[in-house]
TORDO-171505 format. One line per field, with one value per residue: y, z, x of N, C-alpha, C in turn. Coordinates in nm, 4 decimals, m for minus. Layout:
<torkols>
ny	c(Y_...)
nz	c(Z_...)
nx	c(X_...)
cay	c(Y_...)
caz	c(Z_...)
cax	c(X_...)
cy	c(Y_...)
cz	c(Z_...)
cx	c(X_...)
</torkols>
This chain:
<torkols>
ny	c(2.6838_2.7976_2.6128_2.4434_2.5604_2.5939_2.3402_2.3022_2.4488_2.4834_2.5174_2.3666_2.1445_2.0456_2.0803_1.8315_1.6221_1.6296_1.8099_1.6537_1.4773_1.1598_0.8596_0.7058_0.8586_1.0373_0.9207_0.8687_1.1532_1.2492_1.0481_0.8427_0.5207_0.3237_0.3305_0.2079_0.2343_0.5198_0.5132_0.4055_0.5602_0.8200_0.6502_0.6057_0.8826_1.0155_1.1619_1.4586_1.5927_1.6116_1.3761_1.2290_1.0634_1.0257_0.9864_0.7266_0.6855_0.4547_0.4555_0.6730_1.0739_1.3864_1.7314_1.9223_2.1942_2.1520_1.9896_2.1173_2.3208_2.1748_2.0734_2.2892_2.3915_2.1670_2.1911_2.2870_2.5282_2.8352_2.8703_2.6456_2.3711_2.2047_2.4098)
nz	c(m0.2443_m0.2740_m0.4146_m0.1800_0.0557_m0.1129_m0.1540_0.0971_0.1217_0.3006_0.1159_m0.1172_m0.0227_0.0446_m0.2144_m0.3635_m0.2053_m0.0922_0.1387_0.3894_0.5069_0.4368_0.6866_0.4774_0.2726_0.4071_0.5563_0.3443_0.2614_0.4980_0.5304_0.6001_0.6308_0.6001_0.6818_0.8916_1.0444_1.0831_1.2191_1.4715_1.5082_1.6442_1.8348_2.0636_2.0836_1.9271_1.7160_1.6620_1.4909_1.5152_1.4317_1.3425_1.3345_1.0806_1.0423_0.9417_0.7374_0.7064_0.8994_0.9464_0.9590_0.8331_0.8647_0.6063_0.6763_0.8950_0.8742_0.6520_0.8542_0.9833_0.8766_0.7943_1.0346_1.1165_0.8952_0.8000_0.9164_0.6550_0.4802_0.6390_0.6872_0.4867_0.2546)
nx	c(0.0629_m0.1596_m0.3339_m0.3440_m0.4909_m0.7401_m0.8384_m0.8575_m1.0906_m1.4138_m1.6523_m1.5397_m1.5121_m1.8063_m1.8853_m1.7642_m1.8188_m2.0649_m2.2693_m2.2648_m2.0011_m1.9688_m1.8159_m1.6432_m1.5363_m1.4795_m1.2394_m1.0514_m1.0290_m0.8951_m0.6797_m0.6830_m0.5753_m0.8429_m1.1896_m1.2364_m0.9913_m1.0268_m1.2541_m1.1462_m0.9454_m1.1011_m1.2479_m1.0203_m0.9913_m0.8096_m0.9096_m1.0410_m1.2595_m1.6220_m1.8585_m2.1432_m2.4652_m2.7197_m3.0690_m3.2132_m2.9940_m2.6972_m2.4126_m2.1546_m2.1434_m1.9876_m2.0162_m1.9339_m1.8473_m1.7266_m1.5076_m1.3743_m1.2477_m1.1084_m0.8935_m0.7859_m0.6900_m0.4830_m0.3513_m0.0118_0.1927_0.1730_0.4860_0.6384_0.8191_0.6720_0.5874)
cay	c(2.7028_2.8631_2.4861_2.3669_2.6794_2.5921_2.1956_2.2856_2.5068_2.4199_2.5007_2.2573_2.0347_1.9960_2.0441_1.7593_1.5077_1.6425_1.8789_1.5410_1.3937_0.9901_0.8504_0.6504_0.9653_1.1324_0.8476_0.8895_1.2868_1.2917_1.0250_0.7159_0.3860_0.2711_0.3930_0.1579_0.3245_0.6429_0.4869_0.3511_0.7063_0.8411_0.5793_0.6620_1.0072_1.0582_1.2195_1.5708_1.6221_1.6077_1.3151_1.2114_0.9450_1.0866_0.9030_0.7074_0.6627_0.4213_0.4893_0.8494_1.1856_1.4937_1.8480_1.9683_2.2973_2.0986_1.9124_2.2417_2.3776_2.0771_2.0479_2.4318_2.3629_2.0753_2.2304_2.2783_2.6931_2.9203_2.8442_2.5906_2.2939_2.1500_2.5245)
caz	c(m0.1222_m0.3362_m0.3857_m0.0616_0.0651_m0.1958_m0.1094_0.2044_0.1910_0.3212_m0.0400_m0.2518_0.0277_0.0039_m0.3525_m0.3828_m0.1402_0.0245_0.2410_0.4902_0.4420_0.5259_0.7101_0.3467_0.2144_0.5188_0.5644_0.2387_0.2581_0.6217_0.4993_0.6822_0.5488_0.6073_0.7348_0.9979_1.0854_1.1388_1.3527_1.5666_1.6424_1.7015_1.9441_2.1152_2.1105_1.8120_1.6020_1.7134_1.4717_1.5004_1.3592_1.3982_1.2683_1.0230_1.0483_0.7887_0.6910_0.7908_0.8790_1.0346_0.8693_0.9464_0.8653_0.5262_0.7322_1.0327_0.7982_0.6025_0.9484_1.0906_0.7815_0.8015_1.1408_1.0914_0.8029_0.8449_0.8272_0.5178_0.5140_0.7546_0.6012_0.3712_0.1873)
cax	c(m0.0135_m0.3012_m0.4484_m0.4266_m0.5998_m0.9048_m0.8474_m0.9235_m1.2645_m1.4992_m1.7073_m1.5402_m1.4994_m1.9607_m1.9199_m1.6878_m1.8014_m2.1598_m2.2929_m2.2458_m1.9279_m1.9623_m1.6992_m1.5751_m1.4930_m1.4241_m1.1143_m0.9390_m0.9824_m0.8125_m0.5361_m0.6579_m0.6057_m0.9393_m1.2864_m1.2200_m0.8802_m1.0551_m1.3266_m1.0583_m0.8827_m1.2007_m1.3167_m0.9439_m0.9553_m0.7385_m0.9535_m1.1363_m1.4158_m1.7309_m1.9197_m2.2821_m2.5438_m2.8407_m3.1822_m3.2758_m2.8581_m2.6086_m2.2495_m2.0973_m2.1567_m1.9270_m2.0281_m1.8805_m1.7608_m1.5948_m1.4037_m1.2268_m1.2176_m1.0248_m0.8089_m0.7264_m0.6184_m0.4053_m0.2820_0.1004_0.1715_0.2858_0.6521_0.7094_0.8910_0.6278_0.5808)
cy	c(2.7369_2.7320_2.4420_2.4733_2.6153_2.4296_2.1860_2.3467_2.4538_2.4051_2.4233_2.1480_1.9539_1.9717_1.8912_1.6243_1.5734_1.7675_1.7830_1.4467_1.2174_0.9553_0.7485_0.7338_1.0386_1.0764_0.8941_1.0365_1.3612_1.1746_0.8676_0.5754_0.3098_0.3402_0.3359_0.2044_0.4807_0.6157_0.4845_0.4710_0.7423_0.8009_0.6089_0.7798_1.0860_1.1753_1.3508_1.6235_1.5915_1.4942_1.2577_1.1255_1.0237_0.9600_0.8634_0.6414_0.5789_0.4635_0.6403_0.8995_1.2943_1.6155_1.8949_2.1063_2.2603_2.0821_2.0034_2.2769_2.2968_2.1033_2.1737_2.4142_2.2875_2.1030_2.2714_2.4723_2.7568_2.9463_2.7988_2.4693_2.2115_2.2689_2.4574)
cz	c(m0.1550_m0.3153_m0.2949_0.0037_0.0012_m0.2070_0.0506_0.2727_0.1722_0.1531_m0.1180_m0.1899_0.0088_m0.1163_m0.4427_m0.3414_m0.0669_0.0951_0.3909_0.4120_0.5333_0.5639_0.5775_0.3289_0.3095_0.5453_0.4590_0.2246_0.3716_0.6211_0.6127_0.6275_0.5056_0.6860_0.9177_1.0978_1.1695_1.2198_1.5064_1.6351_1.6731_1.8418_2.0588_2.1680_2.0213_1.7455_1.6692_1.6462_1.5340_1.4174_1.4283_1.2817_1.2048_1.0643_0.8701_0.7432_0.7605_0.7656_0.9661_0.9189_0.9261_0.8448_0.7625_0.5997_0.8194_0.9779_0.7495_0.7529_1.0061_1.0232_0.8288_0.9489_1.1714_1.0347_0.8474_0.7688_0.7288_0.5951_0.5616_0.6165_0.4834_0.2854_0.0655)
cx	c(m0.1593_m0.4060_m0.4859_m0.5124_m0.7616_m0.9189_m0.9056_m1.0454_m1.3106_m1.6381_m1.6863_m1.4916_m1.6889_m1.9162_m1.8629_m1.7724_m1.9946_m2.1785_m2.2134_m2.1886_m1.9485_m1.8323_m1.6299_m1.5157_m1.3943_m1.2170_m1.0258_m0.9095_m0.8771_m0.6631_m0.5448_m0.6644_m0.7383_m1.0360_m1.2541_m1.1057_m0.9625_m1.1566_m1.2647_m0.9968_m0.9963_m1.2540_m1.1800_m0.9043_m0.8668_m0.7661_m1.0640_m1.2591_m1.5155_m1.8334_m2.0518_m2.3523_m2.6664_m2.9468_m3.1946_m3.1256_m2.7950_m2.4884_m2.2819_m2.1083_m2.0606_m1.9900_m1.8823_m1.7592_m1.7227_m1.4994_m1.3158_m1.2231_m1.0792_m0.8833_m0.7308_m0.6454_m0.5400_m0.3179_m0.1190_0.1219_0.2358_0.4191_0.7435_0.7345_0.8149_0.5744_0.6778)
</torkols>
């Protein structure tokens, strides 16, 4: 449980991937087949982050600390069947 805990702060989620995770990254860290996959819940309603366009950048960015936030919240709790 210790790792996913420190898989899912937000600290070595920037240090890993960004301050501003792109949605490339963002896909394979939330388990979606494709960037395009995770566009798609998004554009549905699927998906509850937070994502936003930088200037200057193309593609989606999300917020290093949404992302552990989301995760942490998703996360399944100490001791329930995947413990």
């Amino acid at each position: 449980m210790k790792q996913l805990s420190q898989e899912l702060d937000s600290a070595w989620i920037a240090s890993t991937y960004g301050a501003f995770v792109p949605v490339k990254s963002l896909a394979k860290l939330l388990g979606f087949s494709s960037p395009a996959a995770l566009r798609r819940a998004r554009a549905t309603g699927r998906l509850s982050l937070p994502l936003f366009e930088l200037e200057g950048r193309r593609g989606l960015f999300a917020h290093a600390s949404d992302v552990g936030s989301y995760l942490r919240q998703k996360a399944p709790a100490a001791g329930g069947p995947m413990s």
